[in-house]
PLY file of the C-alpha trace (Angstrom):
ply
format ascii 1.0
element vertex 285
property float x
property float y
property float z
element edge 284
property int vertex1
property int vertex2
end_header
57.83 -10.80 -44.58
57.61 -12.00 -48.09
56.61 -14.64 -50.60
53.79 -16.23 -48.34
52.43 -19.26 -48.86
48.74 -19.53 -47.71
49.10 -23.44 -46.71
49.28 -22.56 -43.08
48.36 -24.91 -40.23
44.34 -24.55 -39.26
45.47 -25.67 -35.37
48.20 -23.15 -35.50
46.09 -20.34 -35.98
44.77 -18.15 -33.26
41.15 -18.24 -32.40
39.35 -15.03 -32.03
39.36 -15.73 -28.48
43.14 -15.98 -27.96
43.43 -12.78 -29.57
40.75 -11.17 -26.82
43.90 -10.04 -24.56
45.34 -8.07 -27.17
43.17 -5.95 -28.52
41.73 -2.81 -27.74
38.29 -3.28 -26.57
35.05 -0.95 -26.25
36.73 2.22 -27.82
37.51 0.50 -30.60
34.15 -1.23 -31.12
32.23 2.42 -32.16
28.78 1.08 -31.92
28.88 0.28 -28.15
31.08 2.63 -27.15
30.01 6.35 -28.01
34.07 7.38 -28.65
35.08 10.41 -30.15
38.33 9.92 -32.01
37.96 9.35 -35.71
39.67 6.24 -37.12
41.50 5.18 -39.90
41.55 2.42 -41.59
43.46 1.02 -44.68
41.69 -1.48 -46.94
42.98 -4.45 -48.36
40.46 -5.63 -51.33
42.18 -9.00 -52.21
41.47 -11.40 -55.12
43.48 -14.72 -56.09
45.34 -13.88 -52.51
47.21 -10.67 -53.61
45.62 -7.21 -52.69
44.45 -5.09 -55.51
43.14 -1.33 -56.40
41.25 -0.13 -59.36
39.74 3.19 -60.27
35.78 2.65 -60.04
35.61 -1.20 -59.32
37.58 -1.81 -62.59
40.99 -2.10 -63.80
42.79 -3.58 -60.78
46.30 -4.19 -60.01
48.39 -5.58 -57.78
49.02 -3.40 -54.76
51.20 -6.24 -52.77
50.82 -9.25 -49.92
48.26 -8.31 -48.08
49.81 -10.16 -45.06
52.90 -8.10 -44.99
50.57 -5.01 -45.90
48.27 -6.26 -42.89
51.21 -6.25 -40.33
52.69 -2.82 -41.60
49.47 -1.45 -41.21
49.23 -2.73 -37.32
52.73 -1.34 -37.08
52.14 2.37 -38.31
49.22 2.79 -36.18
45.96 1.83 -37.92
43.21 2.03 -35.89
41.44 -1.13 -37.99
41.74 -3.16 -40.95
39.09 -3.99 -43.08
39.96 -7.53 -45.65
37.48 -7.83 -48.61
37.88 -10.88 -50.61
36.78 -8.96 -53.42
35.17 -11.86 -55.77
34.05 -14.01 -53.49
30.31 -13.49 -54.09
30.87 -12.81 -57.80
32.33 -16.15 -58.01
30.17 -18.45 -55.64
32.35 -19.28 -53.00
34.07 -18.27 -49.99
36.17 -16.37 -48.21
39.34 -17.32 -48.22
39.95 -18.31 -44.33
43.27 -19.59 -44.57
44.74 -16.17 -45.63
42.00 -14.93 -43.03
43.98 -16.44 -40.47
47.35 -15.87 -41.77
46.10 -11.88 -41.78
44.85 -12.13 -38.37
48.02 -13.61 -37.10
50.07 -10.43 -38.06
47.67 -8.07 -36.47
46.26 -6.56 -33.09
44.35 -4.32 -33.80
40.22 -4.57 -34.58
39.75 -6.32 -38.24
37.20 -6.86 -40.51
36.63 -9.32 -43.00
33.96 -9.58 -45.73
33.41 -11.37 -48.84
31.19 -14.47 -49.45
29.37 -14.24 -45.99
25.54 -15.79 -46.67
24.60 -17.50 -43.29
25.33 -17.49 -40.36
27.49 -20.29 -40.39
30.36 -18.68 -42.48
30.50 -15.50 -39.99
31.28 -18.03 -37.32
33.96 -19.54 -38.90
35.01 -16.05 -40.05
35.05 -14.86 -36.70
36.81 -18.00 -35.14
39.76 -17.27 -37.63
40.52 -14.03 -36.56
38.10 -11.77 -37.56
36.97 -8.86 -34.52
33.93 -7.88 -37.11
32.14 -9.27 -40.55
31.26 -7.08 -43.41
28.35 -8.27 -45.39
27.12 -6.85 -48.48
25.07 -7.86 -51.56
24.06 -10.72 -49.35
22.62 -8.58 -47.08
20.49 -7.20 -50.13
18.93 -10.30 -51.26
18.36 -11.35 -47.85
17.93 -8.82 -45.61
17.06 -10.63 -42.61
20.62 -11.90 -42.91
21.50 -8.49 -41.17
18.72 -9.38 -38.18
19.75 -13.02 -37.55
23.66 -12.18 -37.61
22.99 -8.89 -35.14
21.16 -11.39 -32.85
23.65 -14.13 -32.65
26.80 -12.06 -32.68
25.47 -8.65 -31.40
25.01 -5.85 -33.86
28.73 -4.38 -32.67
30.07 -7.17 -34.81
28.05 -6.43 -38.25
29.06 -4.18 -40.75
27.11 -3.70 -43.46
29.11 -2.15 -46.60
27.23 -0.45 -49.58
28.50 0.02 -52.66
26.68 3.37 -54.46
26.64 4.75 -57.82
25.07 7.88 -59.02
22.70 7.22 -61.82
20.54 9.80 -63.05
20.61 11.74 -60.43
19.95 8.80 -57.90
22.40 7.07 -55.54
21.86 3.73 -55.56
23.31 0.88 -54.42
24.83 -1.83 -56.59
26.16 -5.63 -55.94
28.70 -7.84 -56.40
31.57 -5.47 -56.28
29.80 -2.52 -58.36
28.96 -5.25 -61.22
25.20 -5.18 -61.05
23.15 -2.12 -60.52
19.90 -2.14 -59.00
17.21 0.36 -58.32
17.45 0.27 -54.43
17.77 4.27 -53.46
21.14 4.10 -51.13
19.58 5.73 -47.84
16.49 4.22 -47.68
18.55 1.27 -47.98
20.88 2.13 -45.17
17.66 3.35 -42.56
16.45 0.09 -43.19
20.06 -2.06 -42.04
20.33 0.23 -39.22
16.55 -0.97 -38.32
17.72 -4.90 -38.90
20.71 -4.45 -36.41
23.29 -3.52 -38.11
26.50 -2.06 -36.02
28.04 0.04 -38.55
27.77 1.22 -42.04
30.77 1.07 -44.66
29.58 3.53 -47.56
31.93 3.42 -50.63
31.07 6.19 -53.65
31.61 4.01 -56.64
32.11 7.55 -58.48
34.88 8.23 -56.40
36.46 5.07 -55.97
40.22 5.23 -57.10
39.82 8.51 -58.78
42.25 10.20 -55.58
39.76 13.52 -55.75
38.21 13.51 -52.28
35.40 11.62 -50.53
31.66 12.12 -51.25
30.98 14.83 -48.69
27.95 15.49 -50.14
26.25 12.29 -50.05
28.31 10.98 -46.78
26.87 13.59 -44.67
23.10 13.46 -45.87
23.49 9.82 -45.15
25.59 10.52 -41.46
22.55 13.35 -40.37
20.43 11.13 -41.24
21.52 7.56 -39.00
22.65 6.87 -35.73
25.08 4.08 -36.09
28.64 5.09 -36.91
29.71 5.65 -40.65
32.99 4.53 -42.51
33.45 6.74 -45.53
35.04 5.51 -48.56
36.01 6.15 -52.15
38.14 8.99 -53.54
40.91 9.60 -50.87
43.77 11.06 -53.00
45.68 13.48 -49.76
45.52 14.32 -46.59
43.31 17.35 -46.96
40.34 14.60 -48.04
40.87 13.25 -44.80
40.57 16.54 -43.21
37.85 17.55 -45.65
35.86 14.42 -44.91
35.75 14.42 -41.37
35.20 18.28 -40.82
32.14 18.16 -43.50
30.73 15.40 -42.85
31.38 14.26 -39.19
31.79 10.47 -39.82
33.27 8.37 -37.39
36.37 7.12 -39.13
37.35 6.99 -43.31
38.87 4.34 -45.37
41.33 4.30 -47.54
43.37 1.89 -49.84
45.44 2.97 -53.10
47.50 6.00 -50.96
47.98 4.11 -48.19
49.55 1.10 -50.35
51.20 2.88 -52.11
53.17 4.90 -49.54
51.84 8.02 -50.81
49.92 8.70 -47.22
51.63 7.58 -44.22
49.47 6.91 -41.38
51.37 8.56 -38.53
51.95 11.91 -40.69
48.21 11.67 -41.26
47.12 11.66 -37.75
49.94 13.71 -37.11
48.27 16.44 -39.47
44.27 15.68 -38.52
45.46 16.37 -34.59
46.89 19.88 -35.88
43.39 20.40 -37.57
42.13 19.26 -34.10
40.49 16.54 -35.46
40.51 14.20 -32.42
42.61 10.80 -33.46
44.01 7.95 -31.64
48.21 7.42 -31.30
0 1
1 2
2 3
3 4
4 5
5 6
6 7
7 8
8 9
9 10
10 11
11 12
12 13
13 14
14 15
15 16
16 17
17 18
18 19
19 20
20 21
21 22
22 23
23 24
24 25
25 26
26 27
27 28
28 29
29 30
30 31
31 32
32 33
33 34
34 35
35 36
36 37
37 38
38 39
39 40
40 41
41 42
42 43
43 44
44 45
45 46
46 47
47 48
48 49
49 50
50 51
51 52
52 53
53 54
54 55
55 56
56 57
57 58
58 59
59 60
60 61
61 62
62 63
63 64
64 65
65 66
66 67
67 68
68 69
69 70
70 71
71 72
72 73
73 74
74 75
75 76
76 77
77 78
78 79
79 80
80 81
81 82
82 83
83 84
84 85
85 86
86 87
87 88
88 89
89 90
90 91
91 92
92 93
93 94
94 95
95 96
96 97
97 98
98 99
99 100
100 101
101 102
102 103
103 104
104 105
105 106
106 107
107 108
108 109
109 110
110 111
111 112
112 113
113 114
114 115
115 116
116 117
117 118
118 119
119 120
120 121
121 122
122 123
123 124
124 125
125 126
126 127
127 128
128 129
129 130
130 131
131 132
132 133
133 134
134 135
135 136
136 137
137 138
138 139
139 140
140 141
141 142
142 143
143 144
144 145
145 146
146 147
147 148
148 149
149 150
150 151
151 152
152 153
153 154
154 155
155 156
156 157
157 158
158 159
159 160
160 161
161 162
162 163
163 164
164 165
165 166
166 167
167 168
168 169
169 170
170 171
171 172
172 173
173 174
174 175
175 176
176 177
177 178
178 179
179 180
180 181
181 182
182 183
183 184
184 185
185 186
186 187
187 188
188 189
189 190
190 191
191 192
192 193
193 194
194 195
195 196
196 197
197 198
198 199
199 200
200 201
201 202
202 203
203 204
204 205
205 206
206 207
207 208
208 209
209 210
210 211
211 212
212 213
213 214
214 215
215 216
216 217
217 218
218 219
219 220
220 221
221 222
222 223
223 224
224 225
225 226
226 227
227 228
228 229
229 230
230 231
231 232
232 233
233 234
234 235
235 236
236 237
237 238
238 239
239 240
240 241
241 242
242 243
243 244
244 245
245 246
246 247
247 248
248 249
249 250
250 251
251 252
252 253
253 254
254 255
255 256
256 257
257 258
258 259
259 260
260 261
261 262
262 263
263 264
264 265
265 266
266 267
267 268
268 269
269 270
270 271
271 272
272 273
273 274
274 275
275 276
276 277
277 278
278 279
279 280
280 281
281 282
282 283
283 284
């Protein structure tokens, strides 16, 4: 699976409802289900339709086709994918839904796409390309009834709301546009109030740790997990699979995301679960 164009056919591609039969259902969907097992779940950040990795938001390179990635992913036992067109606010427009689909087509397990979602219109078409869940983000900032009106016409299992945090001063807070503009929202105050709007689950990336391969955020993922009830995806830092281990057994999250190591090769997902089920951490096979 190589050197993919993304001029596929719109009629050829599966709706989200064609894809119903082969997915997992309620265990997979963590805010409506009450499931134990911690998940994993590669990343693909993708700009200009190849998938990319920096170290804090900056310096990217290519990490490869994020179809193929997408379909190896599925393949070794992901429990979920997560796609984040990575400019698409930054630069005013939208996700890319073509590659959307083409990701989707490879893939059956749940997946999430965000990047560029404003209304409700374009998680609708997100969702009828493929997509099992949307991720919105700085959008969800400067309009946070966005997170209400998409939890009441999709149901809040379907809404992630990711937040992108920085340290500053001895604050956490959160920042927009992929990490490019700070503001002086304090990160959990900003998460209690999504989880009031509706949202399903929280995807909380450590712009500190971000590509730097020295562990998660324990510290600041579990005052924000004691401190919700809605599941939470921990992200930034994930360098081995001791983080993994580390993150869940300090924190208690419900599943943690990772990119660089998984691209890479330098983590393979079935030795991973393979070594979190010897820690007894409970996964899914």
């Amino acid at each position: 699976m190589t050197n993919h164009s993304y001029n596929y056919n719109q009629s050829a591609a599966p709706q989200a409802s064609e894809r119903e039969n082969d997915l997992p259902q309620a265990d997979h969907f963590p805010a409506i289900s009450g499931g134990l097992a911690k998940r994993i779940i590669p990343c693909l950040d993708v700009k200009d339709g190849r998938t990319v990795k920096g170290v804090n938001f900056v310096d990217l390179r290519d990490a490869g086709d994020p179809v193929e990635l997408a379909w190896q992913y599925s393949q070794q036992g992901a429990d979920e994918l997560v796609f984040l067109d990575i400019t698409a606010t930054h630069e005013r427009r939208k996700t890319m839904v073509e590659l959307v689909k083409a990701v989707a087509r490879q893939v059956n397990i749940p997946f999430t796409i965000g990047g560029g979602i404003n209304e409700i219109a374009d998680a609708d078409i997100l969702l009828n390309a493929g997509a099992d869940k949307i991720s919105i983000n700085s959008a969800a900032v400067r309009s946070p009834e966005l997170v209400n009106e998409l939890a009441n016409a999709f149901g809040k299992q379907f809404v992630v709301v990711a937040v992108d945090t920085k340290n500053i001063n001895g604050k956490n807070l959160v920042h927009l546009n992929g990490g490019r503009i700070p503001t002086d929202i304090e990160t959990k105050k900003w998460i209690k109030e999504v989880e009031e709007r509706g949202a399903g689950e929280i995807l909380l990336t450590s712009m500190d740790h971000d590509g730097t391969k020295g562990g998660f955020d324990n510290t600041l993922l579990k005052k924000i997990n004691d401190s919700i009830s809605i599941p939470l995806i921990a992200s930034g830092g994930a360098g081995s699979e001791q983080h993994f281990i580390d993150v869940f057994k300090l924190t208690n999250v419900d599943a943690a995301l990772a990119a660089s190591v998984f691209h890479y090769g330098e983590i393979l997902i079935p030795d991973l679960k393979a070594k979190l089920k010897k820690e007894n951490i409970e996964v899914r096979f």
